[in-house]
LUMKE-189241 format. One record per residue: residue number from 1; x, y, z of N, C-alpha, C, O, CB in turn. Coordinates in steps of 0.2 Angstrom, whole numbers, plus 5000, padded with zeros to 4 digits. Glycine has a CB too. Layout:
% LUMKE-189241
PAGU  seq   n_u   n_v   n_w  ca_u  ca_v  ca_w   c_u   c_v   c_w   o_u   o_v   o_w  cb_u  cb_v  cb_w
PAGU  NUM     X     Y     Z     X     Y     Z     X     Y     Z     X     Y     Z     X     Y     Z
...
//
This chain:
% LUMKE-189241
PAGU  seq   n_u   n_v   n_w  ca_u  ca_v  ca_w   c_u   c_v   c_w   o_u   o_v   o_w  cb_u  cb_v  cb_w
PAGU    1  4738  5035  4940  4738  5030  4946  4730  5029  4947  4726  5032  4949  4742  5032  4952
PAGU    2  4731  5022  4946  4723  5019  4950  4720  5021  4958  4722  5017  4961  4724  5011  4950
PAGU    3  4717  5024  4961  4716  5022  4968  4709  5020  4969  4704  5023  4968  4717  5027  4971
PAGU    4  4712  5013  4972  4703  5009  4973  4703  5010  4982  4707  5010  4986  4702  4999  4970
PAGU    5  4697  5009  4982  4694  5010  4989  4693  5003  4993  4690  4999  4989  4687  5014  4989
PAGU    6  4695  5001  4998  4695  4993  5001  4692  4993  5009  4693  4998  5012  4702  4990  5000
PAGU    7  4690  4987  5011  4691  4991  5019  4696  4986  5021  4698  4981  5019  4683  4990  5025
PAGU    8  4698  4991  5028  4703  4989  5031  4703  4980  5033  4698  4979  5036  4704  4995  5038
PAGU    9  4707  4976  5033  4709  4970  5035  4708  4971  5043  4704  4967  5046  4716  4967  5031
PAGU   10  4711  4975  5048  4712  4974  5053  4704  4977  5060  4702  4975  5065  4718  4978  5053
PAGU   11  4700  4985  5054  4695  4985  5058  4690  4987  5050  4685  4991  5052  4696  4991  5065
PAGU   12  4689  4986  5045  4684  4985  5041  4682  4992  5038  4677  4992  5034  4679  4982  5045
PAGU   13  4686  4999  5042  4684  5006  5040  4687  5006  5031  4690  5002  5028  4688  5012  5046
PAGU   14  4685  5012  5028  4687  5012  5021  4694  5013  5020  4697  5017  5023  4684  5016  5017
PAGU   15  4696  5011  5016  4704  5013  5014  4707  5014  5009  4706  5009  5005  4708  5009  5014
PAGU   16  4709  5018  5007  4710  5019  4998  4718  5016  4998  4722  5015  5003  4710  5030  4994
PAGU   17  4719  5014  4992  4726  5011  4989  4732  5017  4990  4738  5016  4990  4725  5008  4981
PAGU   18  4729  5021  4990  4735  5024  4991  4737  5028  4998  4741  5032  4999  4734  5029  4986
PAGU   19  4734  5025  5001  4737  5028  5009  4742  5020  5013  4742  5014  5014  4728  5030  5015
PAGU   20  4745  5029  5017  4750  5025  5021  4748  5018  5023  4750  5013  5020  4751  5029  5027
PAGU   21  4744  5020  5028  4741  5017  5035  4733  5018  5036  4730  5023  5033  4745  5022  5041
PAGU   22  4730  5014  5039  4721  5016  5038  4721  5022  5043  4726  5023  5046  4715  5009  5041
PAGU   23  4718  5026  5043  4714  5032  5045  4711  5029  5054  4712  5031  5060  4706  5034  5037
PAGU   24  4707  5024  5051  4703  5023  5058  4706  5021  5064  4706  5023  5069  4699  5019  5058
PAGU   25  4712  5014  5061  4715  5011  5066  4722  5012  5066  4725  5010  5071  4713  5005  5068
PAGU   26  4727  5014  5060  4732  5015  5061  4736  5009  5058  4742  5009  5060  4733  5017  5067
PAGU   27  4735  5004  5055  4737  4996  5055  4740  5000  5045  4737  5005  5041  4726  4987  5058
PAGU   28  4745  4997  5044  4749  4998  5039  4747  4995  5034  4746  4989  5035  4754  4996  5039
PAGU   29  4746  4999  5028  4744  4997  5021  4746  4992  5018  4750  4995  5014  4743  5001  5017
PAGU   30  4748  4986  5017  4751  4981  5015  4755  4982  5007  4761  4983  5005  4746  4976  5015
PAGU   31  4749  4980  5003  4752  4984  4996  4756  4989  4995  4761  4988  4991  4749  4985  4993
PAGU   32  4754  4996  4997  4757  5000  4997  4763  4999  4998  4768  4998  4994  4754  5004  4999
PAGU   33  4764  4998  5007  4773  4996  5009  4778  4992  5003  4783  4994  5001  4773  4990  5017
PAGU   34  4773  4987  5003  4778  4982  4999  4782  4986  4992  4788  4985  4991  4772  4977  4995
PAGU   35  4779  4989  4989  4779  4993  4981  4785  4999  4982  4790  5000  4980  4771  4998  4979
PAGU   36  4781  5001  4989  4787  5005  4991  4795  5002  4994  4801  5004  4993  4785  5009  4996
PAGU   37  4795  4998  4997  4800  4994  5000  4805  4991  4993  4811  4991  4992  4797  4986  5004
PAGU   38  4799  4990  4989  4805  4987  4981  4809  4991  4975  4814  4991  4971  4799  4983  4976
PAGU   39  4803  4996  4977  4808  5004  4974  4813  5005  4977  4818  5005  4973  4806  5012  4976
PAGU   40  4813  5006  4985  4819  5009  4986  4825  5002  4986  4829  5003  4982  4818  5015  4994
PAGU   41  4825  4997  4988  4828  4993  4986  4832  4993  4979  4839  4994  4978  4823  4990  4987
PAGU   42  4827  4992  4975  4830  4994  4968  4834  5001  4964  4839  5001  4960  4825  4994  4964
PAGU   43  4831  5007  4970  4837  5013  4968  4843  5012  4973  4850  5013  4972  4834  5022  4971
PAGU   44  4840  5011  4979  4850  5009  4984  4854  5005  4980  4859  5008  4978  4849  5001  4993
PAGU   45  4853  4998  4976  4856  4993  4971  4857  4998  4967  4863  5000  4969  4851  4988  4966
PAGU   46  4854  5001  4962  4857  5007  4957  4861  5011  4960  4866  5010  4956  4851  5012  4954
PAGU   47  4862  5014  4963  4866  5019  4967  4875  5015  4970  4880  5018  4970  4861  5022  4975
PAGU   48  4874  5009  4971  4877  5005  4972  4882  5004  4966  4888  5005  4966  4874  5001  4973
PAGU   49  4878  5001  4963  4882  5000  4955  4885  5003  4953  4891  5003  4954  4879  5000  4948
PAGU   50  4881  5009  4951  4885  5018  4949  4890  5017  4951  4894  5015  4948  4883  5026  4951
PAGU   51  4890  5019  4958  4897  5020  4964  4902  5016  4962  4908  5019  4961  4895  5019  4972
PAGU   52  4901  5010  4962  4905  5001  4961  4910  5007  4955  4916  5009  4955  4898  4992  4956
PAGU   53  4905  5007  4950  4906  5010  4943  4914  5015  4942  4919  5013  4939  4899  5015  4942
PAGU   54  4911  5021  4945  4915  5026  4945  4922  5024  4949  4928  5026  4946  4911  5031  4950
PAGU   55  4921  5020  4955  4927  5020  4958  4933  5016  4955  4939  5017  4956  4925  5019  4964
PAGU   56  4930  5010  4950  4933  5005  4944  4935  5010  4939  4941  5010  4937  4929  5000  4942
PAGU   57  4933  5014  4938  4934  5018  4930  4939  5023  4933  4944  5025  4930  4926  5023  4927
PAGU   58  4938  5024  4940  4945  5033  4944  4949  5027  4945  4944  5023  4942  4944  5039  4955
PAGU   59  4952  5023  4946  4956  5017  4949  4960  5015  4943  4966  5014  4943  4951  5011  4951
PAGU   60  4957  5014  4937  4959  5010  4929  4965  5012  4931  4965  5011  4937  4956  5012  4921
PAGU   61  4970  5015  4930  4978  5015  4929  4980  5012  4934  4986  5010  4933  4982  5023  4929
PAGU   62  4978  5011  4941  4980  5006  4945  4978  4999  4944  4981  4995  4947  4978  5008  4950
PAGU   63  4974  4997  4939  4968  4988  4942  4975  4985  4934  4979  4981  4934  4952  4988  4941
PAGU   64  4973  4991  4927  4978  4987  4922  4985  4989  4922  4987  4993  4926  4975  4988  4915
PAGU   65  4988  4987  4919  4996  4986  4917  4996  4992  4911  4993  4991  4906  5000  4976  4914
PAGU   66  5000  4998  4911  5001  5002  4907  5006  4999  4901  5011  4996  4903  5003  5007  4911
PAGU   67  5005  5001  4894  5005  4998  4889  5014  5004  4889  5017  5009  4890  4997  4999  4884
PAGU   68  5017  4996  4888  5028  4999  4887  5029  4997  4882  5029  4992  4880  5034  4997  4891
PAGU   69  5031  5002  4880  5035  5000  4874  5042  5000  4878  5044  5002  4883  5035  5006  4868
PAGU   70  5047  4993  4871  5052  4990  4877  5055  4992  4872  5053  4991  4866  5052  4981  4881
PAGU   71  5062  4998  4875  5069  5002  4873  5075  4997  4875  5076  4995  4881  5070  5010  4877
PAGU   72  5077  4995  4871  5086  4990  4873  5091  4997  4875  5092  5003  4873  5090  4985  4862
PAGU   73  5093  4994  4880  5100  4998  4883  5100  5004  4886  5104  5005  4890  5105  4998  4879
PAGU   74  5097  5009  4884  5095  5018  4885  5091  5018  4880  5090  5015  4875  5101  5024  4884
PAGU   75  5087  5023  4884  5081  5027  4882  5078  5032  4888  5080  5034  4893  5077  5022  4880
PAGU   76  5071  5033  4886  5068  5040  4892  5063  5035  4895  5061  5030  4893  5064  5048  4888
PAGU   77  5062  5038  4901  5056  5035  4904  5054  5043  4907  5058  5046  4910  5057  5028  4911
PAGU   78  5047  5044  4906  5045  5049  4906  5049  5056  4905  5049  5056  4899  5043  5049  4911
PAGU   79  5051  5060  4907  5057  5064  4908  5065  5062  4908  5070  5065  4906  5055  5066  4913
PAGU   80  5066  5057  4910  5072  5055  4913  5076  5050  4908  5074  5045  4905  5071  5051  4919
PAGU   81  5082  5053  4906  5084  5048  4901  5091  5042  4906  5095  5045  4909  5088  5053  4892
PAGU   82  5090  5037  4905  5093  5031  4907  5097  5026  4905  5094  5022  4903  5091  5030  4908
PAGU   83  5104  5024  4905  5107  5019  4900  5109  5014  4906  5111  5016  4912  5113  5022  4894
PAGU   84  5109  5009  4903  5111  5001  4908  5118  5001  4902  5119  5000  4896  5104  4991  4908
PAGU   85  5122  5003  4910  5128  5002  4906  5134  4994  4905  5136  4991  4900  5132  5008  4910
PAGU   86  5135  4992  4913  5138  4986  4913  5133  4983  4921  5129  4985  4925  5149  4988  4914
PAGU   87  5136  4978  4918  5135  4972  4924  5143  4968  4928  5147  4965  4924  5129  4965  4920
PAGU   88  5143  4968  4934  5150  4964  4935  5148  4958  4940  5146  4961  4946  5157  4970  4938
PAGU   89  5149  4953  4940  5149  4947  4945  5153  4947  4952  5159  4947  4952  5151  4942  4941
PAGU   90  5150  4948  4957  5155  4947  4961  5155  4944  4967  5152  4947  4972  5155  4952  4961
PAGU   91  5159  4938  4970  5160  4936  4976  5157  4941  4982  5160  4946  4982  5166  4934  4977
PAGU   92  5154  4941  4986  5153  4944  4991  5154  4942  4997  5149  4943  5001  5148  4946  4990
PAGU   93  5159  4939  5000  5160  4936  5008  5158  4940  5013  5157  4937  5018  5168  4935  5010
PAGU   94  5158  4946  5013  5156  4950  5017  5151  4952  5022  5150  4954  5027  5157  4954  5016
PAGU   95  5146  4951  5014  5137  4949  5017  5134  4944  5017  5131  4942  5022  5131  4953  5014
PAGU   96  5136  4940  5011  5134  4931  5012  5137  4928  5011  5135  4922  5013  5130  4928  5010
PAGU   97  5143  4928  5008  5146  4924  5004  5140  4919  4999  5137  4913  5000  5150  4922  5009
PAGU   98  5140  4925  4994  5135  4923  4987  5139  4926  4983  5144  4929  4984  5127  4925  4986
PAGU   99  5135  4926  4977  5137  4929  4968  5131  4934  4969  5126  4933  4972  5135  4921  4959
PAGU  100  5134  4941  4967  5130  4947  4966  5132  4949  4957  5137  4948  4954  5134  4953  4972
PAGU  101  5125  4951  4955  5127  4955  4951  5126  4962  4951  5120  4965  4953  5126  4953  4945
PAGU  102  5133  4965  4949  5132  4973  4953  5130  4977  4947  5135  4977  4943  5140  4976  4956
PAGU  103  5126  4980  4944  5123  4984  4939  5122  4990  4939  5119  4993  4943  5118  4982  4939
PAGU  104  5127  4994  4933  5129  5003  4935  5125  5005  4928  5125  5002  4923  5140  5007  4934
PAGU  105  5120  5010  4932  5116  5016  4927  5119  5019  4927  5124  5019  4930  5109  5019  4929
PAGU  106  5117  5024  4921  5119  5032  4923  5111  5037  4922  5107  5033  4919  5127  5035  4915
PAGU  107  5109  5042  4923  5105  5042  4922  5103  5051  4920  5108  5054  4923  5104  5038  4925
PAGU  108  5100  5053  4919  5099  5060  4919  5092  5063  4920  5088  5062  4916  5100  5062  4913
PAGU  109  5090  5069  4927  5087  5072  4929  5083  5074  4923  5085  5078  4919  5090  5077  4932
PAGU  110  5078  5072  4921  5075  5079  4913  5069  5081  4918  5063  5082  4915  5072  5076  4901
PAGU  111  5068  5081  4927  5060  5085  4927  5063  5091  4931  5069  5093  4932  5053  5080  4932
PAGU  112  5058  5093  4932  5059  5100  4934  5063  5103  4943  5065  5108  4944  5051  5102  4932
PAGU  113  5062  5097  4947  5065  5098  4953  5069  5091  4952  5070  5087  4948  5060  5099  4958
PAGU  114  5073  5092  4960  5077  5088  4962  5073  5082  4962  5067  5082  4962  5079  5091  4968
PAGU  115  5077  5075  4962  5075  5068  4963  5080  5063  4963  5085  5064  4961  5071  5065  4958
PAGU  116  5078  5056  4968  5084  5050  4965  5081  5046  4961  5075  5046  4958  5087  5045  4971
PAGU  117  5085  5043  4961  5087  5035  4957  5079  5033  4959  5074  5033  4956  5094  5028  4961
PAGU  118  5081  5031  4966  5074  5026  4969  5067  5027  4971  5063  5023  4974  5076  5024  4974
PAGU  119  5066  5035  4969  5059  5038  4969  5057  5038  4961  5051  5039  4960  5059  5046  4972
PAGU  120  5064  5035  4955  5060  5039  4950  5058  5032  4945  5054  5031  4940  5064  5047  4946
PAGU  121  5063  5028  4949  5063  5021  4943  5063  5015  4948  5066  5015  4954  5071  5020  4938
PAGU  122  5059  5011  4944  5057  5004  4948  5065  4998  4943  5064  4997  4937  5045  5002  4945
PAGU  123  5068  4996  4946  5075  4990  4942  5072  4983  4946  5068  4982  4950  5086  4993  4946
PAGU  124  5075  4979  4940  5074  4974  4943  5076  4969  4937  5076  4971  4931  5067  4973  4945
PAGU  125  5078  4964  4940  5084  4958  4939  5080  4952  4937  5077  4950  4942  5090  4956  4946
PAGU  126  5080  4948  4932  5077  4939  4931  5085  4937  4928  5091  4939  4925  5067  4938  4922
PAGU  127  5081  4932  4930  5085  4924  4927  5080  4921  4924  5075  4921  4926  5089  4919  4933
PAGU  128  5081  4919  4919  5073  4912  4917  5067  4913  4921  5065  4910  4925  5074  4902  4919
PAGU  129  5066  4921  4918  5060  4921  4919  5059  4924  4928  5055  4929  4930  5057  4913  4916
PAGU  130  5062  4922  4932  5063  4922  4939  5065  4928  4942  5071  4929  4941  5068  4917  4941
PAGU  131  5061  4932  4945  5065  4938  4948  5070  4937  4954  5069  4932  4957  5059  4944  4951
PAGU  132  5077  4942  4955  5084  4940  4958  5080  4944  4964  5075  4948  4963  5093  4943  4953
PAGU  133  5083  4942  4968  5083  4947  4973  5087  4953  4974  5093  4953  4973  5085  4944  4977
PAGU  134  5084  4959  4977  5088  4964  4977  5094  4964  4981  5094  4959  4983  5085  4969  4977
PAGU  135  5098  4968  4983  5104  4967  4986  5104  4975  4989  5100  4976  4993  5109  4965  4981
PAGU  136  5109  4979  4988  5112  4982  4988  5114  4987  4984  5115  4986  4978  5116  4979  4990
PAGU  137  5113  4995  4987  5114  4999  4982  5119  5005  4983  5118  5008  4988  5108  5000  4979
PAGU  138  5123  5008  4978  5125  5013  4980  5122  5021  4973  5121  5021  4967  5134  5012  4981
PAGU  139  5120  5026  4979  5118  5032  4974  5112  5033  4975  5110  5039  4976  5120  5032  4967
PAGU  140  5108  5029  4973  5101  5029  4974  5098  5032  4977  5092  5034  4975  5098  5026  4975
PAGU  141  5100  5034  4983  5095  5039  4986  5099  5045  4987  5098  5047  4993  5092  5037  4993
PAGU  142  5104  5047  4982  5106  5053  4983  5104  5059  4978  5105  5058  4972  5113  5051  4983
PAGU  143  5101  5065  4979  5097  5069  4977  5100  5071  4970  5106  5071  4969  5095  5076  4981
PAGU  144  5096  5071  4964  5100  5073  4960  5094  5080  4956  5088  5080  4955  5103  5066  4954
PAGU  145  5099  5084  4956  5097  5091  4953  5095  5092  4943  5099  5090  4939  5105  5096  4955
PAGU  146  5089  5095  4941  5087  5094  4938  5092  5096  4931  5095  5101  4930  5081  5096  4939
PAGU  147  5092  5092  4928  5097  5091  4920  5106  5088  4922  5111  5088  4918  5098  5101  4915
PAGU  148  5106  5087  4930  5112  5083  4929  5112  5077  4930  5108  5074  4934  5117  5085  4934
PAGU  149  5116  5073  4927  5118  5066  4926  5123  5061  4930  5130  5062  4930  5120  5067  4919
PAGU  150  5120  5057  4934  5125  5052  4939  5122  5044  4937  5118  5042  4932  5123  5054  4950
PAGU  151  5127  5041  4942  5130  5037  4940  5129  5032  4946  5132  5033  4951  5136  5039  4939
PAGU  152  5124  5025  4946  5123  5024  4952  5125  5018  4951  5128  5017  4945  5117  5025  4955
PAGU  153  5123  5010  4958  5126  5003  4956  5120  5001  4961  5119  5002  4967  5136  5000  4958
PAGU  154  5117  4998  4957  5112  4991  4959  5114  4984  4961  5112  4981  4956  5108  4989  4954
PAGU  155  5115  4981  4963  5116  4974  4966  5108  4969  4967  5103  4971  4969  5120  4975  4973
PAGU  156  5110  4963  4965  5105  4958  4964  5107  4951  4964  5110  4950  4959  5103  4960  4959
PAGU  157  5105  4946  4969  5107  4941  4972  5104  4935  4965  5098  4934  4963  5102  4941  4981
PAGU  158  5111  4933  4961  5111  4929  4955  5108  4922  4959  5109  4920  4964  5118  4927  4951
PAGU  159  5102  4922  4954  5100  4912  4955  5103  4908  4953  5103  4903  4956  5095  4910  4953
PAGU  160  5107  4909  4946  5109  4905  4943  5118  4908  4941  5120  4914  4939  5104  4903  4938
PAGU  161  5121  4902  4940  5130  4905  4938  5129  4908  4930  5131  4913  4927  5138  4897  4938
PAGU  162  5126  4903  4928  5128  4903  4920  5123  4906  4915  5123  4905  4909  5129  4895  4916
PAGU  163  5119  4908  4920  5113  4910  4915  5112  4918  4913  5112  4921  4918  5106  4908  4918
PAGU  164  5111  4920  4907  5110  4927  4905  5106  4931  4910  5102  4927  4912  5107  4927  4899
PAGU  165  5107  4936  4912  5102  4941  4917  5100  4947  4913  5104  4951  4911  5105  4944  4924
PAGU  166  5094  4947  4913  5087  4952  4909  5088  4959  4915  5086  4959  4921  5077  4947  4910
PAGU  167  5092  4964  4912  5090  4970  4918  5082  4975  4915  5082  4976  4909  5099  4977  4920
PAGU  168  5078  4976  4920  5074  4980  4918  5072  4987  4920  5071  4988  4927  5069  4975  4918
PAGU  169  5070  4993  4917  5071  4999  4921  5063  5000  4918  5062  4999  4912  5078  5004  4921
PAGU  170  5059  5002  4922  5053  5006  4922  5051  5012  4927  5053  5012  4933  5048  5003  4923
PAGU  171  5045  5016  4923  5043  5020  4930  5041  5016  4937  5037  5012  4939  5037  5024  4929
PAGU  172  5045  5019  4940  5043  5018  4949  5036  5017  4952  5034  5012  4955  5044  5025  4952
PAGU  173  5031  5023  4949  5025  5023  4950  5021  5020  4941  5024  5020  4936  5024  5031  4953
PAGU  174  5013  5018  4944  5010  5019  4937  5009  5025  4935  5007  5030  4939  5005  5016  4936
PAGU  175  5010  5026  4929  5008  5033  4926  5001  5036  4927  4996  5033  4930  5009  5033  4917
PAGU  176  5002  5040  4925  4993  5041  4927  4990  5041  4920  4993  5039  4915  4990  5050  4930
PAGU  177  4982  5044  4922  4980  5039  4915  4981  5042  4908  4980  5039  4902  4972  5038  4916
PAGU  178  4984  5051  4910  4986  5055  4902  4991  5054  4899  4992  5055  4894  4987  5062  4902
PAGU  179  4995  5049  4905  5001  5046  4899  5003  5037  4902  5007  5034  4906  5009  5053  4900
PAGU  180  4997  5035  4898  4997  5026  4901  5003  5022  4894  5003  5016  4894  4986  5020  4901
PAGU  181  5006  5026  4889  5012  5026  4887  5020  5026  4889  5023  5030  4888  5012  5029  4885
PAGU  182  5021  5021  4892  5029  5023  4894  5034  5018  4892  5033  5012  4890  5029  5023  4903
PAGU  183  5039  5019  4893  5044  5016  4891  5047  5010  4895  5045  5009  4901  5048  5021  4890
PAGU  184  5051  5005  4893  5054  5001  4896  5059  5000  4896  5061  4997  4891  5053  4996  4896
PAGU  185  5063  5002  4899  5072  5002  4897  5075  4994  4899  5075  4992  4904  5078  5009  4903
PAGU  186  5078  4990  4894  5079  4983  4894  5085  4982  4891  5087  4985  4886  5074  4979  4892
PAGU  187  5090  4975  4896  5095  4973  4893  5098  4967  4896  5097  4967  4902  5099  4978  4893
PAGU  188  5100  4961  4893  5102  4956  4894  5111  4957  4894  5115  4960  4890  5099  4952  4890
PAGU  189  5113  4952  4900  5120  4951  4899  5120  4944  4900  5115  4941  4903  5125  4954  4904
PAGU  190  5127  4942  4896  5126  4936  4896  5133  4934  4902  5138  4937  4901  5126  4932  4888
PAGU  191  5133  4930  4907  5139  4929  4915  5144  4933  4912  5147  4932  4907  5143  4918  4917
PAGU  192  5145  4938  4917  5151  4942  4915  5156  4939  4919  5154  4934  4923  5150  4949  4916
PAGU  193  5162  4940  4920  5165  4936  4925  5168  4937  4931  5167  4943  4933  5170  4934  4924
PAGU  194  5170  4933  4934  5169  4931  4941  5174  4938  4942  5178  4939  4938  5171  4923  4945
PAGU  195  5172  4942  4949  5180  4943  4953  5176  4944  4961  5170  4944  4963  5186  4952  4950
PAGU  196  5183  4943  4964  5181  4941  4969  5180  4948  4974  5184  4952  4971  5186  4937  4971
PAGU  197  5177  4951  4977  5177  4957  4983  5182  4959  4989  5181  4964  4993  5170  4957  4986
//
């Protein structure tokens, strides 16, 4: 590092480039401040970035869409194996008088403790593309003990009479990032018929 000697701009005593502040009267070295102001500037930015950095990279299983492989009618999702069994149409006068379709899993515990339906799997109903509204369900939140197998019914507010309905089962949560592999349990019916409730 260079240090040249200059006199002070404010009272004319000597100054070297490399100090604070002059000696005589206390008045701030111009250059120096500056050099320094742009450093730290430039490491706060750097520290910034990094951080930005890290917290995008711990996040990734949350910001993208985990890569599924799509299983027709049964298959596993993580532990848990699952089959879409029937779908049945049904008048519902009672709560809206609408078309429900009423949708029965069966499904099987394979983790190590107790769980339901609705902590462990995410269901969900299209028409053309169009997610149904959920409805009503029975079983779902009733505990099921690890390696036994039940039997639940989803309901889901049809948009349309005549149109095929796509059922879809995934995990509940996103996987984490050791296993961003997971399954998609999928199945179409095409209007099953009407009965009434």
């Amino acid at each position: 590092m260079n240090i040249t000697i200059s006199p002070c701009p404010e009272c004319g005593h000597t100054l070297a480039s490399s100090a604070w502040r002059c000696p005589g009267c206390g008045a701030a070295n111009a250059p120096k401040q500056r050099k320094v102001t742009r450093t730290f500037i430039a490491a706060a930015l750097a520290i910034i970035v990094v951080y930005l950095g890290v917290v995008f990279v711990a996040n990734l299983p949350y910001i993208i869409e985990p890569s599924q492989k799509i299983v027709y009618n049964s298959g596993t999702i993580g532990k848990h194996k699952i089959e879409i069994l029937s779908a049945e149409l049904k008048y519902n006068k009672k709560r809206d008088s609408a078309y429900y379709i009423y949708v029965t899993f069966r499904w099987t515990n394979g983790g190590d403790n107790y769980s339901t339906f609705s902590n462990t799997f995410d269901v969900r109903a299209f028409q053309d593309g169009e997610q149904c509204a959920f409805g009503d369900s029975s079983g779902t939140h009733s505990l099921v003990n690890s390696g036994d197998s039940v039997e639940v019914v989803v309901s889901f507010h049809r948009l349309y009479t005549e149109r095929p309905i796509d059922i879809s089962v995934s995990d509940w949560l996103f996987p984490k990032l050791d296993k961003m592999q997971t399954n998609k349990i999928v199945k179409t019916f095409v209007p099953p018929p009407k009965t009434a409730e």
